[in-house]
TORKOL-4160 file (C-alpha; in steps of 0.2 Angstrom, whole numbers, padded with zeros to 4 digits, m for minus):
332
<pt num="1" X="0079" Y="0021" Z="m0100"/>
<pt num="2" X="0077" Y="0030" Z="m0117"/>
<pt num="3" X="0072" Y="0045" Z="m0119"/>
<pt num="4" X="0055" Y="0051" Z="m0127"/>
<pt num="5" X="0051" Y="0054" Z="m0144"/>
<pt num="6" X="0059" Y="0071" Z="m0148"/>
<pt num="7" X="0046" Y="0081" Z="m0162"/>
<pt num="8" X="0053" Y="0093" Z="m0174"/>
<pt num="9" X="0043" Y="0111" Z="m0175"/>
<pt num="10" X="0032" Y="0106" Z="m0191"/>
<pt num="11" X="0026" Y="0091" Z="m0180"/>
<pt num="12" X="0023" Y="0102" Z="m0163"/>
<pt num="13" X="0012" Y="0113" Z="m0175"/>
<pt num="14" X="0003" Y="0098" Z="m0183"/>
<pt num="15" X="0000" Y="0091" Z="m0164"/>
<pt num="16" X="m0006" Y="0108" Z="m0160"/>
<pt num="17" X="m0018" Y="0109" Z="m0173"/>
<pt num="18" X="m0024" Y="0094" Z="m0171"/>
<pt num="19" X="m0029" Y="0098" Z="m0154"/>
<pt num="20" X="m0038" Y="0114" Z="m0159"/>
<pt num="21" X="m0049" Y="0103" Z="m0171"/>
<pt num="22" X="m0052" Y="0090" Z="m0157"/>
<pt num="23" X="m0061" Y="0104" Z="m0147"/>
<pt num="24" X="m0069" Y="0114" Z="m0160"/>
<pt num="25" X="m0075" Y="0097" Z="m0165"/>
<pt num="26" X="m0081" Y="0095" Z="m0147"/>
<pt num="27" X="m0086" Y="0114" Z="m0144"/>
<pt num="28" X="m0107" Y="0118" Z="m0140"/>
<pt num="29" X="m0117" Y="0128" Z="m0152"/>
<pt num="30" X="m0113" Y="0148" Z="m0148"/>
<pt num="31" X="m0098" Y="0148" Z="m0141"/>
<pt num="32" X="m0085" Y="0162" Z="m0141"/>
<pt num="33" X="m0070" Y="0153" Z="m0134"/>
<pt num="34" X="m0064" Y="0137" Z="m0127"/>
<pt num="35" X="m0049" Y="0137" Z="m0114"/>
<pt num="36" X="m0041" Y="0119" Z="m0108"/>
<pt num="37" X="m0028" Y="0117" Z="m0094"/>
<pt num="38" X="m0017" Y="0105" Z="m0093"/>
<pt num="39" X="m0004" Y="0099" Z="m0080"/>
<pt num="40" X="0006" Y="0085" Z="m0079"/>
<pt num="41" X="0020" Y="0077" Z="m0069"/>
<pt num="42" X="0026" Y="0058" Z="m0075"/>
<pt num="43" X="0013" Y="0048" Z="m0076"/>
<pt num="44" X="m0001" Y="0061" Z="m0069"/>
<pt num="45" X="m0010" Y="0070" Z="m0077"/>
<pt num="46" X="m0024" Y="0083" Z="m0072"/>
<pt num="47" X="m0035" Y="0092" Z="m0087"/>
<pt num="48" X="m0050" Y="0106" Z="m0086"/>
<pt num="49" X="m0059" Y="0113" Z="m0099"/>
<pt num="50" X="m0072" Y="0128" Z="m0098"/>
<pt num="51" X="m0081" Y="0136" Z="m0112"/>
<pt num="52" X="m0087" Y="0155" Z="m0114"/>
<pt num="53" X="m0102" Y="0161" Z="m0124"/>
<pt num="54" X="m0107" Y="0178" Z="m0132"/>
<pt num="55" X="m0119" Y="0184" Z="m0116"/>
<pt num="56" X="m0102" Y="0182" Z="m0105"/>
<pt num="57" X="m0111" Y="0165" Z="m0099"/>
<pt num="58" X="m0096" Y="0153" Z="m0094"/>
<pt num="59" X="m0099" Y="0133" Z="m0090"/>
<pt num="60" X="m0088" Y="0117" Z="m0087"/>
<pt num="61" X="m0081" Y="0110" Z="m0104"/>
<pt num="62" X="m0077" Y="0090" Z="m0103"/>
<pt num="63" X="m0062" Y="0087" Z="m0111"/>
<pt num="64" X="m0060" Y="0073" Z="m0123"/>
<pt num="65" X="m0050" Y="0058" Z="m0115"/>
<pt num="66" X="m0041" Y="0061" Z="m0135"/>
<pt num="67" X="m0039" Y="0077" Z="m0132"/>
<pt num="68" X="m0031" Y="0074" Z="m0115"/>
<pt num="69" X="m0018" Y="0061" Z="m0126"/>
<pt num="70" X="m0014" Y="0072" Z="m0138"/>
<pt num="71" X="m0007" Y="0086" Z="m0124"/>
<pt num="72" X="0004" Y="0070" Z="m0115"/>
<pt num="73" X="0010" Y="0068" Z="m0133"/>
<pt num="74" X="0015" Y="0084" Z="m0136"/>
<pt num="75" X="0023" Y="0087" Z="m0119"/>
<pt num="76" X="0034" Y="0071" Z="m0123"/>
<pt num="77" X="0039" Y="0078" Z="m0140"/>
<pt num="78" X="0042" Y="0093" Z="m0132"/>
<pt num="79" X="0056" Y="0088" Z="m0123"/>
<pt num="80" X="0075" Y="0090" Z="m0123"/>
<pt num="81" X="0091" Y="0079" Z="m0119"/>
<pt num="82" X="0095" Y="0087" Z="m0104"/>
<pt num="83" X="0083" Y="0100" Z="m0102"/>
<pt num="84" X="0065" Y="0093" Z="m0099"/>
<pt num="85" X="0050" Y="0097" Z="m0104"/>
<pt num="86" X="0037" Y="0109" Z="m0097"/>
<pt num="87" X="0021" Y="0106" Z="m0085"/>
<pt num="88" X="0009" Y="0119" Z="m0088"/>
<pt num="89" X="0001" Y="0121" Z="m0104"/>
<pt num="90" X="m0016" Y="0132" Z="m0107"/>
<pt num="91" X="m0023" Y="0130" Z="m0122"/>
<pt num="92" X="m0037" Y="0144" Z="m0130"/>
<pt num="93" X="m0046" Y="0141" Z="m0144"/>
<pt num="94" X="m0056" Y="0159" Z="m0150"/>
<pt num="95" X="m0072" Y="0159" Z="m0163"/>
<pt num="96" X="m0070" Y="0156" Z="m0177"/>
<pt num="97" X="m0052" Y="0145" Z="m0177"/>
<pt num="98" X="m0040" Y="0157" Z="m0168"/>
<pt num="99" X="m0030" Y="0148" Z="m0156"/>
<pt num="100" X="m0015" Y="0152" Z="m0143"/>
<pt num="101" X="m0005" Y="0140" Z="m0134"/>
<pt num="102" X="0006" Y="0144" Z="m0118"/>
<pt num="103" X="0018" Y="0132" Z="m0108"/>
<pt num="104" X="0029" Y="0133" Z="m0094"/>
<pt num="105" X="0039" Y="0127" Z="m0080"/>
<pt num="106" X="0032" Y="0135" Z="m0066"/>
<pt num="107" X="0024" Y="0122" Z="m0050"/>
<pt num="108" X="0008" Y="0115" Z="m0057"/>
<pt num="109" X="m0009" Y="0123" Z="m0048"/>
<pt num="110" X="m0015" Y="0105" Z="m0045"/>
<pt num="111" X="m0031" Y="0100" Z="m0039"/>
<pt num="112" X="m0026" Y="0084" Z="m0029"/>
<pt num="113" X="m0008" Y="0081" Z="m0024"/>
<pt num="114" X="0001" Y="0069" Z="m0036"/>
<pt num="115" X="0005" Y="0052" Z="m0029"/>
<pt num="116" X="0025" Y="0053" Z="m0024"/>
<pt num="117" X="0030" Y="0042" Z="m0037"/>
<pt num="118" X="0023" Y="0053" Z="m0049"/>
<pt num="119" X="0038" Y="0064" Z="m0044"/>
<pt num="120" X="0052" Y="0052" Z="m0047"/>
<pt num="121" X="0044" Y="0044" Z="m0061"/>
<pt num="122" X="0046" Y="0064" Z="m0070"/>
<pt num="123" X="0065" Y="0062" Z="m0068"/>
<pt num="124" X="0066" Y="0045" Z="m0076"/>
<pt num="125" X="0054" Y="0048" Z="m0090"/>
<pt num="126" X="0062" Y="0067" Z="m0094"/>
<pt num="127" X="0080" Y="0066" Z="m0087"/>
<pt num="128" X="0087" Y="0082" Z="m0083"/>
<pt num="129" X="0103" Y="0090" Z="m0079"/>
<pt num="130" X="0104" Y="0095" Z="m0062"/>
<pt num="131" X="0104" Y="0116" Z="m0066"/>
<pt num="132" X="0088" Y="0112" Z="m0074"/>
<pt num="133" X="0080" Y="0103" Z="m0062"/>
<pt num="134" X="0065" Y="0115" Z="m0055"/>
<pt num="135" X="0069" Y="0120" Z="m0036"/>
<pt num="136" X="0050" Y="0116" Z="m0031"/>
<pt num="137" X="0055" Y="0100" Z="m0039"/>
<pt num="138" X="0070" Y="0095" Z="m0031"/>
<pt num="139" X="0064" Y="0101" Z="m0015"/>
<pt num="140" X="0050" Y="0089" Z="m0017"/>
<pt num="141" X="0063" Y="0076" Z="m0020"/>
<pt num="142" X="0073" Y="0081" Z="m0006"/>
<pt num="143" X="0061" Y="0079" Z="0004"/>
<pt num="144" X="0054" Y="0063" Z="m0001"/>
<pt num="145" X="0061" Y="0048" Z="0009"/>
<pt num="146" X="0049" Y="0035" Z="0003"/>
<pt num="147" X="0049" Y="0019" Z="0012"/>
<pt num="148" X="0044" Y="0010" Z="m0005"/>
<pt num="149" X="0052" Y="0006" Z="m0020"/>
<pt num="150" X="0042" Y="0011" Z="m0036"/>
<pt num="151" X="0040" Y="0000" Z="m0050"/>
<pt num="152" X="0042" Y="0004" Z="m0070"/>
<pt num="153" X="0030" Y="m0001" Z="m0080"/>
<pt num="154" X="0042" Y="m0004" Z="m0096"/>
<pt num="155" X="0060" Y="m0004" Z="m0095"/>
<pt num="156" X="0059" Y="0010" Z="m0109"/>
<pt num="157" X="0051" Y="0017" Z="m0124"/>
<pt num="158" X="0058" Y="0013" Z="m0142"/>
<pt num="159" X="0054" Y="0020" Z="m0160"/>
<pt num="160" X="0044" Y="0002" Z="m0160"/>
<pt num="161" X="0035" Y="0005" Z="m0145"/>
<pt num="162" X="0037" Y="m0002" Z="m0127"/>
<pt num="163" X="0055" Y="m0010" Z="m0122"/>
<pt num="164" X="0054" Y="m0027" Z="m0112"/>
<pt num="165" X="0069" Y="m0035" Z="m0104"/>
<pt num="166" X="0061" Y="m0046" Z="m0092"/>
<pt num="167" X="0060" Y="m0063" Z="m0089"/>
<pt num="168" X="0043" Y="m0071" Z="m0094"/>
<pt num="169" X="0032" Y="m0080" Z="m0079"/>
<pt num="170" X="0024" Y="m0096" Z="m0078"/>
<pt num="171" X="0006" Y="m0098" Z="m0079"/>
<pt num="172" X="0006" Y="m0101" Z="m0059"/>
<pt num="173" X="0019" Y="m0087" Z="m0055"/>
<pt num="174" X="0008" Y="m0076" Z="m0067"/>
<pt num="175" X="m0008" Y="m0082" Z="m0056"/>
<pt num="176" X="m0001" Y="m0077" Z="m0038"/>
<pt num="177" X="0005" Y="m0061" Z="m0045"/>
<pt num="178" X="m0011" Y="m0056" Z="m0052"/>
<pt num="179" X="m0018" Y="m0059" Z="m0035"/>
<pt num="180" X="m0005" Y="m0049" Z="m0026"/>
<pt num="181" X="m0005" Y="m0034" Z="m0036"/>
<pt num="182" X="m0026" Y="m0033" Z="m0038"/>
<pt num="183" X="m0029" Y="m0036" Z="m0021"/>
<pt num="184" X="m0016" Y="m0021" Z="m0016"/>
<pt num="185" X="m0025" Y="m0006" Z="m0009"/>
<pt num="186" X="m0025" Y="0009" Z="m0019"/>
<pt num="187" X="m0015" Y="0025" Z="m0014"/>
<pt num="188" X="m0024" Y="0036" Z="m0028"/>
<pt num="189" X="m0042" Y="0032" Z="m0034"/>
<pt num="190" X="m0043" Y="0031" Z="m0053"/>
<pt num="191" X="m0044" Y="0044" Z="m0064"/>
<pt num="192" X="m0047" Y="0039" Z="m0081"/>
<pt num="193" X="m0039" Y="0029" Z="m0092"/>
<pt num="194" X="m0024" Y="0030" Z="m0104"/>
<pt num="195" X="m0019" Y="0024" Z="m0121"/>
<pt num="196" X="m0013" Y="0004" Z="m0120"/>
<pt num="197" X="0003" Y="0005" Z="m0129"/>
<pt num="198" X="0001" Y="m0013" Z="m0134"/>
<pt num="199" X="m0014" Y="m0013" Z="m0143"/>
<pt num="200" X="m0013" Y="m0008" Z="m0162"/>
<pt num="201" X="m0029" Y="0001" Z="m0159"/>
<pt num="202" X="m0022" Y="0013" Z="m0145"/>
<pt num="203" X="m0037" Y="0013" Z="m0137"/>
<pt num="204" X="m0039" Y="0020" Z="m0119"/>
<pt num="205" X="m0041" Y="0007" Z="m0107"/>
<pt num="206" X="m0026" Y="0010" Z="m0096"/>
<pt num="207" X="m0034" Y="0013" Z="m0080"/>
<pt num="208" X="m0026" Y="0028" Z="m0070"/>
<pt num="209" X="m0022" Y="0023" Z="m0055"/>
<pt num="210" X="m0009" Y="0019" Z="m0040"/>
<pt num="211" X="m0009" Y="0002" Z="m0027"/>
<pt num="212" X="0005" Y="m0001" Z="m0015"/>
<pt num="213" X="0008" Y="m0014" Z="m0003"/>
<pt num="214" X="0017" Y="m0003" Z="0010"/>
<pt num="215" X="0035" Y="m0008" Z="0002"/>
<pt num="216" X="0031" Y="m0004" Z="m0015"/>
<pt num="217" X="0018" Y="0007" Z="m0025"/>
<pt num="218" X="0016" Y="0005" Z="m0043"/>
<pt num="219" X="0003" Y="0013" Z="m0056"/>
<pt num="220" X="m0011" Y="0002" Z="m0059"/>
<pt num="221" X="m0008" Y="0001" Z="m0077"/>
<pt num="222" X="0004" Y="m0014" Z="m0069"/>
<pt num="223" X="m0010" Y="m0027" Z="m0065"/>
<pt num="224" X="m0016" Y="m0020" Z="m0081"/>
<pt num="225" X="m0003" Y="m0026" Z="m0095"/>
<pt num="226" X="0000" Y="m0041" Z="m0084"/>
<pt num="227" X="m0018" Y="m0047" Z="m0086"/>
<pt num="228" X="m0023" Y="m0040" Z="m0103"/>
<pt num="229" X="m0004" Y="m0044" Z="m0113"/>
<pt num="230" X="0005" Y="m0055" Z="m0102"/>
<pt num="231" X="0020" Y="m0041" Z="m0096"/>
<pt num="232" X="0030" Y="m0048" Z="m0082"/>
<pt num="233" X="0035" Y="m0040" Z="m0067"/>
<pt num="234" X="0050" Y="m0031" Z="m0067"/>
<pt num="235" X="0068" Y="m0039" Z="m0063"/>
<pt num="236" X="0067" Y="m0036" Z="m0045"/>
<pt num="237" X="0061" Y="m0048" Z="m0035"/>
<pt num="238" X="0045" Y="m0039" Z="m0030"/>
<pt num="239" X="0033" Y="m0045" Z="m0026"/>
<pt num="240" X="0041" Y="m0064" Z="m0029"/>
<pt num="241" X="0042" Y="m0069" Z="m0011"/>
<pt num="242" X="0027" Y="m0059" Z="m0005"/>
<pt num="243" X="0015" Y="m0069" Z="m0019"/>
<pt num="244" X="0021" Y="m0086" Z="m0015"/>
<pt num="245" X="0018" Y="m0085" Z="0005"/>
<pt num="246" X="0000" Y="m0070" Z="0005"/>
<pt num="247" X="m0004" Y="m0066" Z="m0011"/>
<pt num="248" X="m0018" Y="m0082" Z="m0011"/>
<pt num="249" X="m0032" Y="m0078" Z="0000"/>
<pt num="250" X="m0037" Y="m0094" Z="m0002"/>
<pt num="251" X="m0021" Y="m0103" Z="0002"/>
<pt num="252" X="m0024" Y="m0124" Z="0000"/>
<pt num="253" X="m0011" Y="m0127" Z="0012"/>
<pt num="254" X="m0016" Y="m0134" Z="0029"/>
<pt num="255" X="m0007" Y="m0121" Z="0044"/>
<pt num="256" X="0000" Y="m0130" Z="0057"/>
<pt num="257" X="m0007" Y="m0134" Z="0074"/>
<pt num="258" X="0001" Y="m0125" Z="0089"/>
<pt num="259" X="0007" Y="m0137" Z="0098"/>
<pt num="260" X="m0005" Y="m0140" Z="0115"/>
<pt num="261" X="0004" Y="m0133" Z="0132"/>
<pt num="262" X="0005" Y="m0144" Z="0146"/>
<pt num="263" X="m0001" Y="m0128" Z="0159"/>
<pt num="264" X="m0018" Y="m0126" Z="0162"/>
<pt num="265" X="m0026" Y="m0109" Z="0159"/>
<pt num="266" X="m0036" Y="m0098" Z="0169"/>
<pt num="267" X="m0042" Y="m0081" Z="0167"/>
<pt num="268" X="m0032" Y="m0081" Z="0151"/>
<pt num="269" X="m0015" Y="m0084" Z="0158"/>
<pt num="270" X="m0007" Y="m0100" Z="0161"/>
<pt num="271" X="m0006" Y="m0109" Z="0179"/>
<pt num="272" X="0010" Y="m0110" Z="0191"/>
<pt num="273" X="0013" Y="m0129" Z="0194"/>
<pt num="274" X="0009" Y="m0136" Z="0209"/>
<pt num="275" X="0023" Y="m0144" Z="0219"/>
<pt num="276" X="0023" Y="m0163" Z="0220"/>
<pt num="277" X="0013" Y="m0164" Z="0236"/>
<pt num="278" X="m0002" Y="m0157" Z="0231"/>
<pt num="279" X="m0003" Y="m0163" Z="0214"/>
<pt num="280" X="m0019" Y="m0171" Z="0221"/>
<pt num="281" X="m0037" Y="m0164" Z="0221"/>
<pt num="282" X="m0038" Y="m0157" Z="0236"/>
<pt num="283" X="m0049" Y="m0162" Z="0253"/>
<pt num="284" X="m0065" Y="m0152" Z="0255"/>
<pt num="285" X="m0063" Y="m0143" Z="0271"/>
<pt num="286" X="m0070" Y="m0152" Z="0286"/>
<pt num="287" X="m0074" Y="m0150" Z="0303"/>
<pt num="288" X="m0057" Y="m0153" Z="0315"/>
<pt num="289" X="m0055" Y="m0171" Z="0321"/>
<pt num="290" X="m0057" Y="m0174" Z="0339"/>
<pt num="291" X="m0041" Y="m0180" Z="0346"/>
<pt num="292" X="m0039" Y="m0197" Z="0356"/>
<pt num="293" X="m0040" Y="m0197" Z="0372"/>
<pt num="294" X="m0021" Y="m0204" Z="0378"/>
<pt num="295" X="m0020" Y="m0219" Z="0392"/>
<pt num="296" X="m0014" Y="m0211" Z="0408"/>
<pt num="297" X="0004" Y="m0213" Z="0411"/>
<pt num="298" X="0010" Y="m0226" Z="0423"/>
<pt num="299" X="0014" Y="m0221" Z="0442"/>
<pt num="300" X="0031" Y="m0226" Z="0438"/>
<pt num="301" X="0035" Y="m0216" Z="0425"/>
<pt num="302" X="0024" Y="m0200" Z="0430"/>
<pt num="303" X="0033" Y="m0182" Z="0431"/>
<pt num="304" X="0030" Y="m0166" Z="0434"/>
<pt num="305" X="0018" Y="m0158" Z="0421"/>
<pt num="306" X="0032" Y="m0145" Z="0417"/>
<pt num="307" X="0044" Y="m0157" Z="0411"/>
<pt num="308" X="0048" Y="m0161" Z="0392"/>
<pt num="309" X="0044" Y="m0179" Z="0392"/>
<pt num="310" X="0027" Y="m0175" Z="0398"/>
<pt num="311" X="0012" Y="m0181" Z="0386"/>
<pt num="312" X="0004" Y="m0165" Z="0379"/>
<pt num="313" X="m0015" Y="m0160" Z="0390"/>
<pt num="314" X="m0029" Y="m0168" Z="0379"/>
<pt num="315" X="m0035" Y="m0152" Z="0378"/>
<pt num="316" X="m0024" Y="m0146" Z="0367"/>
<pt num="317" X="m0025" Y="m0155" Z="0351"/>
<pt num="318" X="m0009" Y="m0157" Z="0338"/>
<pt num="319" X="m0012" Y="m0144" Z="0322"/>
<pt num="320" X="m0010" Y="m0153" Z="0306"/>
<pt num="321" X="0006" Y="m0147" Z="0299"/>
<pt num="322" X="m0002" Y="m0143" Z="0281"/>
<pt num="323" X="m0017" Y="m0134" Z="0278"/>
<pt num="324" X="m0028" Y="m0142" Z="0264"/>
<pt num="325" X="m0040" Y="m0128" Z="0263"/>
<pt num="326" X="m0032" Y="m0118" Z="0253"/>
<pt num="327" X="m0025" Y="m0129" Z="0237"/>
<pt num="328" X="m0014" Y="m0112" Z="0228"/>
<pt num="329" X="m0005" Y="m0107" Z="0245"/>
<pt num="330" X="0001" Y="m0121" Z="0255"/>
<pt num="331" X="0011" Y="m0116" Z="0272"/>
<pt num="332" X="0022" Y="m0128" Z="0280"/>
């Protein structure tokens, strides 16, 4: 990735003098001094701005979203090959025109947390060597194991402008995509917008922001140039695969039936299977059958009620050798 846009001293004072018109533009009738702050790390970015008055009265002072572009710009001018580029910068602005400007390197007072990419996304943007890495920095990094992959909104930035190397999309790939990356939740509310470095106006339209799919997180301004300009996704194959099968809500394709089990189901879990001989519905229990009554046996061949070949006493019936009361437990 190139590098930013180094700025010589005679354009750092221009920018800085630019800034102090912006706010003394923007500064409220009897003021006595005007002090912005100004943090940044990658792509984030947090500014507050207060205003003081001669009876030692102090009150919130909005800072222009110019104002705010004109610090990211000077921050990126500021930078050098192999050293970086600061993170704090406090601006105050005395009356009449005095002004004083102070930067540094130290860990960033923020307000809300950065999103994690914001971290990696300051290496790429402002590469360092590692003795001039911050230690708060690269403990945050250390201690980052993100399981997402974050993606780049340019492949770079030329004296031109933006550097694409990407192959382009077809109108249905660019449709599915869309979907997939709008209909990502977001990890970081918005938070303003930021100058569209496509449009020859540079207005700021860039909406501020991070969505992530649990695999990937990637700033909003993504679905933005993809919509408004037509940038395609990175090289990787994100989110390729994943638009294709879930991005369309409304998918047209019909899902396939589940094919139908043969088991019965009761009380939500499926049935044994009967054995063969009770496949059949089985007999509503009924009063027991009165036996026969036997023809005596013939003088001839009577015998002794105690031997084996002796007919059983009508009084004591032969039990069935199957219950059919009770269908689900049969006992031989």
């Amino acid at each position: 990735m190139a590098g930013p846009t180094q700025l010589n001293p005679t354009e750092q004072d221009a920018l800085v003098k630019q800034i102090g018109l912006a706010l003394l533009r923007a500064a409220p009738a009897e003021w006595a001094s005007v002090e912005v702050a100004f943090r940044a790390i990658g792509r984030y970015t947090e500014v507050r701005g207060q205003v003081s008055f001669g009876d030692d009265r102090v009150a919130e002072f909005p800072v222009a979203p110019e104002v705010v572009g004109l610090f990211a710009r000077l921050r990126a001018g500021m930078y050098r090959e192999g050293r970086g580029t600061w993170f704090n910068a406090r601006y105050q602005l005395d009356r009449p025109a005095a002004y004083n400007l102070e930067y540094d390197r130290d860990e960033p007072q923020w307000q809300n947390q950065p999103p994690p990419p914001a971290f990696v996304d300051e290496l790429r943007m402002f590469p360092r060597e590692d003795e001039n890495v911050p230690e708060w920095l690269a403990r945050r990094l250390t201690a980052m194991q993100p399981p997402f992959r974050t993606a780049r909104i340019f492949d770079g930035m030329g004296p031109a402008g933006p550097v694409l190397n990407r192959p382009p999309l077809d109108d249905e790939e660019r449709e599915q995509v869309q979907r997939y990356l709008d209909a990502a939740p977001l990890a970081l509310p918005a938070r303003g917008y930021d100058v569209d470095h496509l449009d020859e106006e540079r207005r700021q339209t860039v909406p501020v922001a991070f969505h992530t799919d649990g695999a990937w997180i990637w700033p909003a301004a993504v679905n933005f140039y993809l919509r408004t300009h037509g940038v395609p996704r990175t090289r990787s194959c994100w989110p390729t695969s994943a638009a294709r099968s879930s991005a369309s809500p409304r998918s047209t394709s019909r899902p396939a039936r589940p094919r139908r089990r043969s088991s019965r189901v009761r009380a939500g879990r499926p049935c044994r299977r009967r054995p063969r001989w009770s496949r059949s519905r089985p007999r509503r229990p009924s009063s027991p059958r009165t036996p026969r009554s036997r023809r005596s046996p013939s003088p001839s061949r009577s015998s002794s009620p105690t031997s084996p070949s002796s007919p059983r006493s009508p009084s004591s019936p032969r039990s069935p050798t199957r219950s059919r009361t009770s269908p689900t437990s049969p006992t031989r």
